[in-house]
N, C-alpha and C positions, 0 to 999 in steps of 0.2 A: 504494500500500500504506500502510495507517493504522500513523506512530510509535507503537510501542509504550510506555505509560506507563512503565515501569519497563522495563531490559533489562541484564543483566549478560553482560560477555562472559570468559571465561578465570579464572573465580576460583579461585585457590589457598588454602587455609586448612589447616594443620597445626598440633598440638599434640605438646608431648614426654611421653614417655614414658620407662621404665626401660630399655624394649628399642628406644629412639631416637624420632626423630618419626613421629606416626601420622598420615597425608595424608587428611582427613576431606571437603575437596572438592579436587579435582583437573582442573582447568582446564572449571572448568562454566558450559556458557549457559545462558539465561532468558530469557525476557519473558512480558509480561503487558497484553494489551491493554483500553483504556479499558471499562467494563462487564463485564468478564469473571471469571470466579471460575475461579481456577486451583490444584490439589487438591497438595499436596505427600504423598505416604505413604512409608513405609521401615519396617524394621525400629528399633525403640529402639536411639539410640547413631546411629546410622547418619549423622547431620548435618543434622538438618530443623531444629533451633533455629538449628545455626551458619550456614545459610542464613538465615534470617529475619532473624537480627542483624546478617548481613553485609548485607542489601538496605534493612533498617531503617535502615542506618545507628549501628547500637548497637555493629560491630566495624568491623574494617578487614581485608580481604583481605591476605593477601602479596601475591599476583597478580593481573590481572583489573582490568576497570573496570566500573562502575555510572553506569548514567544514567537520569534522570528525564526526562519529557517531551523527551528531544532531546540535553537538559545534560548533561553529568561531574558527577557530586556523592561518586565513590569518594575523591577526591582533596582537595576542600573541608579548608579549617581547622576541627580542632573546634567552636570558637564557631558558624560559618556553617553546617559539619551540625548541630548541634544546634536551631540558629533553627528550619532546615528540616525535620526530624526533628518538632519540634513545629508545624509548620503543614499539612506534608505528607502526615505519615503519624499512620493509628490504630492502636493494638499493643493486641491481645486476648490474654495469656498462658493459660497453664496456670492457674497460681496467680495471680488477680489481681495481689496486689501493689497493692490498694490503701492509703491511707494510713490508719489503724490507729485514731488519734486524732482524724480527721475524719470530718463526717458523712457521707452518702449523696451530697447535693448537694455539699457544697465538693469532695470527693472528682469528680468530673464535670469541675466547674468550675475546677479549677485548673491544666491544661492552657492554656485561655483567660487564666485571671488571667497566666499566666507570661508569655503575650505582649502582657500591658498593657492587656488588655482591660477596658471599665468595670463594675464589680461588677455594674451593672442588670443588662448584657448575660450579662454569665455566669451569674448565678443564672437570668436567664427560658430561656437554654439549659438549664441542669442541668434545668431545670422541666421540659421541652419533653421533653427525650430521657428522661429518667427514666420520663415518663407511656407513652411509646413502647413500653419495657416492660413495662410493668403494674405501676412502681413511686411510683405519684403519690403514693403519702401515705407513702413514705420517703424526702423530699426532706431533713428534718433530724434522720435517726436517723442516731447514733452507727454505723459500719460495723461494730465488734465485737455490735453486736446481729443483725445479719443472718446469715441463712443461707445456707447454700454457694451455691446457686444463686439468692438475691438478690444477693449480693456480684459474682458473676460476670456478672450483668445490670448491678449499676451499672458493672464494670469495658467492659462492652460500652459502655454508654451512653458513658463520660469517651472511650471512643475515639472517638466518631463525633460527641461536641459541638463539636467545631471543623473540622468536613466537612473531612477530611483526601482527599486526592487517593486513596490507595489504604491499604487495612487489611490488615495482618499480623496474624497470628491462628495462634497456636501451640496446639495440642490444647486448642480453646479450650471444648469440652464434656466434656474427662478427667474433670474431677470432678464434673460433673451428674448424675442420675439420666435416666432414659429420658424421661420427660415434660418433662423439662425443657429438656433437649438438642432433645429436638423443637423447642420453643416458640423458642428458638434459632435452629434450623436457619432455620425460616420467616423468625423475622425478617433473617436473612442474606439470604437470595434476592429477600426482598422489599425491600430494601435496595440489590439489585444488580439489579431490574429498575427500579430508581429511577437508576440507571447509577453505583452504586458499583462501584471495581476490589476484588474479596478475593484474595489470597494465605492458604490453609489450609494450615497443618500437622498432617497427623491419621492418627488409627486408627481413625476411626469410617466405616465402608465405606457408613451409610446418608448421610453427609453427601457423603464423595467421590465418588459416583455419580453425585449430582445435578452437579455442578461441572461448567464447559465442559469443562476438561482434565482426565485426571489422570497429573499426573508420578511413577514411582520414584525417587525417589533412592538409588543403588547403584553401590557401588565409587565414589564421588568425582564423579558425573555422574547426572545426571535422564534415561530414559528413558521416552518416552513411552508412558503402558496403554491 
């Protein structure tokens, strides 16, 4: 049986409330195997980001362990998830969250710079993934010039220019239009017939269909649709 690239076993995560703590996963398994694209859906609220950040590495579970090709890494010093965080994984948000004052390209490319990479290399990446898009001649436009769904295609590209092992990607066509979302979708599958792993967080039922799996998450736990 093929290790699963990522696999979570028992995760607990709760937040407080007025009326005490509200248990948003409650001792949930996962995995995700090497090539595969696996559909996260639920109701809003329900804990599909707090999953993404917990397998990200962007939180920390109360309970439960996470492991990457084999390894523990729920457990890792900040510093060392973080290293791995940036070499491992690609993060697609909702809201890009790109950086504001950078352009199209550095915005890509700074993932790389952070792990000491040589300027050549990272700009001929931003180059490289940017065009993959359809965004080759906004390699040095300022990002507050672009529109919602250029913005969200460089935030796809900065995820996938340092071939991270598997990409998280949270309602990651919310604020596209239908065409765009499309253009999207495709490049995702064809991305994963190139043997990328996706983990999807979504509402959009034309994307989760395609996907090998797709999971509910409900009441604290993924069941399988």
């Amino acid at each position: 049986m093929k290790t699963p690239v990522l696999k979570a076993i028992g995760l607990k995560k709760s937040y407080p409330t007025a009326a005490g703590r509200l248990a948003v996963l409650d001792g949930l398994d996962f995995s995700v195997s090497e090539g595969e694209m696996v559909a996260v859906v639920g109701a809003s609220g329900v804990g599909k980001t707090t999953l993404l950040n917990l397998l990200g590495l962007l939180d920390r579970p109360e309970e439960g362990t996470i492991s990457l090709d084999g390894e523990e890494i729920g457990n890792l010093k900040p510093r060392n998830q973080a290293e791995l965080r940036n070499r491992k994984f690609g993060f697609v948000f909702q809201f890009h969250h790109l950086l504001a004052d950078f352009s199209a390209g550095e915005n890509v490319a700074f993932p790389l710079f952070m792990r000491g990479a040589p300027q050549s290399e990272t700009r001929q990446k931003a180059k490289e993934f940017l065009a993959r898009l359809g965004l080759e001649n906004k390699l040095n436009e300022p990002v507050y010039n672009l529109s919602g769904g250029e913005a969200q295609r460089v935030a796809v590209a900065r995820a996938l220019a340092g071939s991270p092992r598997i990409v998280l990607a949270d309602e990651p066509t919310g604020n596209l239009d239908t065409h765009t979302a499309e253009e999207l979708h495709h490049l995702f599958f064809g991305l994963k017939k190139e043997g990328k792993t996706f983990v999807v967080a979504t509402h959009n039922l034309a994307l989760a269909q395609r996907a090998d799996r797709v999971l509910e998450l409900k009441e604290g736990k993924l069941v399988q649709k």
